[in-house]
C-alpha positions in Angstrom: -24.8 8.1 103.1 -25.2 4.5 104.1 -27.1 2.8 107.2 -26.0 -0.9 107.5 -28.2 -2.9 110.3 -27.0 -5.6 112.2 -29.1 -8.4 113.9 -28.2 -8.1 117.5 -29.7 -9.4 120.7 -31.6 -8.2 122.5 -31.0 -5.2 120.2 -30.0 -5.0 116.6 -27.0 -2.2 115.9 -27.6 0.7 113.6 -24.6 2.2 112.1 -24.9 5.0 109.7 -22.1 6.5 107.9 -22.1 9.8 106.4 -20.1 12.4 104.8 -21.7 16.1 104.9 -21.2 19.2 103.0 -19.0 21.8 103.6 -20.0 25.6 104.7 -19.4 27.0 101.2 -22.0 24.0 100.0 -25.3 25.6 98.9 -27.9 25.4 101.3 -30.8 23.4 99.3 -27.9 20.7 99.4 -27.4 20.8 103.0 -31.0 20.6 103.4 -31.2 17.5 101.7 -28.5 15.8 103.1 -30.1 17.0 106.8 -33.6 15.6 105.2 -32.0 12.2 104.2 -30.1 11.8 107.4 -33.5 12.1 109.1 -35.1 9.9 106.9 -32.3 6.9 107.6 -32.9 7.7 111.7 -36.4 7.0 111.4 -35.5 3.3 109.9 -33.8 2.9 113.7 -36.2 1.9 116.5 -35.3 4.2 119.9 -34.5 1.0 121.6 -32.0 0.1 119.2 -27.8 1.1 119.4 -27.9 3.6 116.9 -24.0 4.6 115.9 -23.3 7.6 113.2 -20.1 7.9 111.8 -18.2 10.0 109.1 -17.0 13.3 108.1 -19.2 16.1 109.5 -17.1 18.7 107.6 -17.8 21.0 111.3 -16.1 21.8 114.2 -17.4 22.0 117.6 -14.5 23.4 119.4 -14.0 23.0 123.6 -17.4 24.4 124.3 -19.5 22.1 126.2 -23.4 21.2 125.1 -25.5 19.6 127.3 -25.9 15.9 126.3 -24.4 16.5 123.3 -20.8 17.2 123.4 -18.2 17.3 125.9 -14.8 19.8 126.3 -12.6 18.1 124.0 -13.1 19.2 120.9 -9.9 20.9 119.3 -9.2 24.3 120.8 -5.9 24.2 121.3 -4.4 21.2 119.3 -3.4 17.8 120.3 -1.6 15.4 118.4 -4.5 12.5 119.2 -7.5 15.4 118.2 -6.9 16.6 115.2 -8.5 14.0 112.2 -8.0 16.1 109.1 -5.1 17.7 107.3 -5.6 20.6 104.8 -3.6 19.1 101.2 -0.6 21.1 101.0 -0.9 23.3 104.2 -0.4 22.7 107.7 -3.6 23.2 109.2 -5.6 20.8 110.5 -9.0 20.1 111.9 -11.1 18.0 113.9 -14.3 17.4 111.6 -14.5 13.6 112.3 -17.0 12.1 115.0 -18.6 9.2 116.1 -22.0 9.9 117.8 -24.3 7.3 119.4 -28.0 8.0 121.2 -27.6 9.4 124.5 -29.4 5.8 125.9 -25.5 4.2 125.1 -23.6 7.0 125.7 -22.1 5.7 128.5 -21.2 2.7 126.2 -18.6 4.3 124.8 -15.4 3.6 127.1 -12.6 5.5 124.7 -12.2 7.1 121.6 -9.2 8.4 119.8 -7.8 9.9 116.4 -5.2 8.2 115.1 -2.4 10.1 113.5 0.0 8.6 110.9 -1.6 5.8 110.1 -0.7 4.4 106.3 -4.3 4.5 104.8 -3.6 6.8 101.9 -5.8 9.3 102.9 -5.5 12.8 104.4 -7.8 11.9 106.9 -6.7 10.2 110.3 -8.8 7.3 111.3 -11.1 7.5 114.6 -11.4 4.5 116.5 -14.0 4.2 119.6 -13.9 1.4 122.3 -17.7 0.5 122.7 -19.0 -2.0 125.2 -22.4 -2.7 125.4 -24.0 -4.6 128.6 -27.2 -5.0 127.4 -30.0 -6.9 129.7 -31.8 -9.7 128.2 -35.6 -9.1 128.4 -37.4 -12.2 128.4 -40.2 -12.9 126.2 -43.5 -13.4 127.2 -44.8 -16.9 127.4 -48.2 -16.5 125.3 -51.2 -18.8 126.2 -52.3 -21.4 123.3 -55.7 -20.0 121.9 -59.0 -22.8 123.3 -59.9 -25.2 120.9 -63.5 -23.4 120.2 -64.5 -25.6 117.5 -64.1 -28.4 120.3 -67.6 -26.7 121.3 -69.6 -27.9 118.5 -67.6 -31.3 116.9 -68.1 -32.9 120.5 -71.5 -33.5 122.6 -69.6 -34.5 125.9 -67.3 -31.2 125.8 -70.0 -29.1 124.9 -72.8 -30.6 127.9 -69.9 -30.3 130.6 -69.3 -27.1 129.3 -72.4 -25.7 129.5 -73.1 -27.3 133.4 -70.0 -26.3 134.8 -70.8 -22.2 133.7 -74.4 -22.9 134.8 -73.4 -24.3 138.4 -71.0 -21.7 138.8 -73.1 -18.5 138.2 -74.2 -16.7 141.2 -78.3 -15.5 141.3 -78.0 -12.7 143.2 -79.1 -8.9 143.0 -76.2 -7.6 142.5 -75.2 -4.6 139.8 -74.5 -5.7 136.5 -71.4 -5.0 136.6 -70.5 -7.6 139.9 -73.2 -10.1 137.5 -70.7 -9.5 134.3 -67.4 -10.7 136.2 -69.2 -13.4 137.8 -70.3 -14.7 134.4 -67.2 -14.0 132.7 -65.4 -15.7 135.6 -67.9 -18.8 135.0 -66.9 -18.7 131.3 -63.2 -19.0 131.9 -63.2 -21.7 134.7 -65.4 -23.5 132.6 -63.2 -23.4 129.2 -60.0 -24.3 131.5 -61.7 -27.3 132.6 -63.2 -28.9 129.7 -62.1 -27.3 126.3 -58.3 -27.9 125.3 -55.9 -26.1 123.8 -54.3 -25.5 120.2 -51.0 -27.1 120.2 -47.8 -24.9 120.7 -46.2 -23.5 117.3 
C-alpha cells in the first residue's frame, strides 16, 4: 500500500495505491489491510482530491449502489471491462478500479480497461480521464497586529491616545452592555488613529 501526495492548488492530490487480499485470504489479514487503508485516508483532508487505485481482488458485478458504483461492472463481458486474466485459463475478471471521493466524482470524464497492452503482466491496465476545475479561494488579507509597545516607548502616542478614547466615551445611563461597545468602540478608533502597525511579513 502506498499513498503519494501531490502539492496542488488550491488542493493538493491524494493518490493511494493498493493491492487487497483475496477471499480465500484469512480474515485477521483482511482486517489489517482494511485498518491500514483507513489509517492512510485519514492522512487526506476531505477537501482534498483523494484518488485510490489498484487491485481490489472483488467484483461488483452490474448492480447499481447508490453513490458508490454504477451498472458497468462486468456481467456479461466486454472486451474494454474485463482487467484480469486467470494464468492458464480463460476466465477473466474485472477486479481493477479507480475510485475518487464522491466531491470529484463528476471529475472523472472516462475510464477504460485496456486489453493487449505489452506490459508483461496478466493484468490489463485501467486508464481514467480526470479533469478537475477547481475554484481558487482567495486568501484572507490578515490585518498587521498595533504596535502596543508604541504605548509605553513614546509620550506623544501614548497622551493622544489616551484623549482621543476619553473624548470619545459616551456618559450616559445606559446598560453595561451598550457602555462596553461604546468603550470598546473608543479603544479601536483611538488605536487606528494614533498607534501604527507592525510591518507586513
Amino acid at each position: 500500500m502506498l499513498l503519494v501526495k501531490l502539492r496542488a492548488s488550491p488542493f493538493n492530490v491524494n493518490v493511494i495505491v493498493v493491492y487487497a487480499p483475496t477471499v480465500d485470504t484469512d480474515e485477521a489479514v483482511v482486517d489489517q489491510f482494511y485498518g491500514s487503508l483507513k489509517k492512510l485516508m485519514k492522512c487526506c483532508k476531505s477537501q482534498e482530491v483523494t484518488i485510490v487505485v489498484g487491485n481490489w481482488n472483488a467484483k461488483v458485478g452490474e448492480e447499481r449502489t447508490r453513490k458508490i458504483t454504477g451498472p458497468f461492472g462486468l456481467g456479461e463481458r466486454n472486451e474494454r471491462r474485463y482487467t484480469w486474466t486467470q494464468a492458464g485459463a480463460q476466465a477473466r475478471n474485472q477486479i481493477d478500479y479507480i475510485l475518487i471521493n464522491e466531491r470529484f466524482c463528476q471529475a472523472v470524464k472516462h475510464s477504460q480497461a485496456y486489453s493487449g497492452a505489452d506490459i508483461n503482466s496478466d493484468h490489463n491496465p485501467v486508464i481514467a480521464k480526470i479533469r478537475l476545475s477547481l475554484k481558487r479561494v482567495p486568501k484572507p488579507v490578515r490585518k498587521r497586529k498595533f504596535m502596543l509597545r508604541s504605548l509605553t516607548q513614546n509620550p506623544e502616542i501614548k497622551e493622544a491616545f489616551k484623549n482621543e478614547v476619553l473624548n470619545n466615551i459616551e456618559v450616559s445611563h445606559a446598560n453595561v452592555e451598550a457602555r462596553f461597545e461604546n468603550f470598546k468602540k473608543s479603544i479601536s478608533e483611538a488605536a487606528e488613529h494614533y498607534i501604527p502597525r507592525e510591518e507586513a511579513e
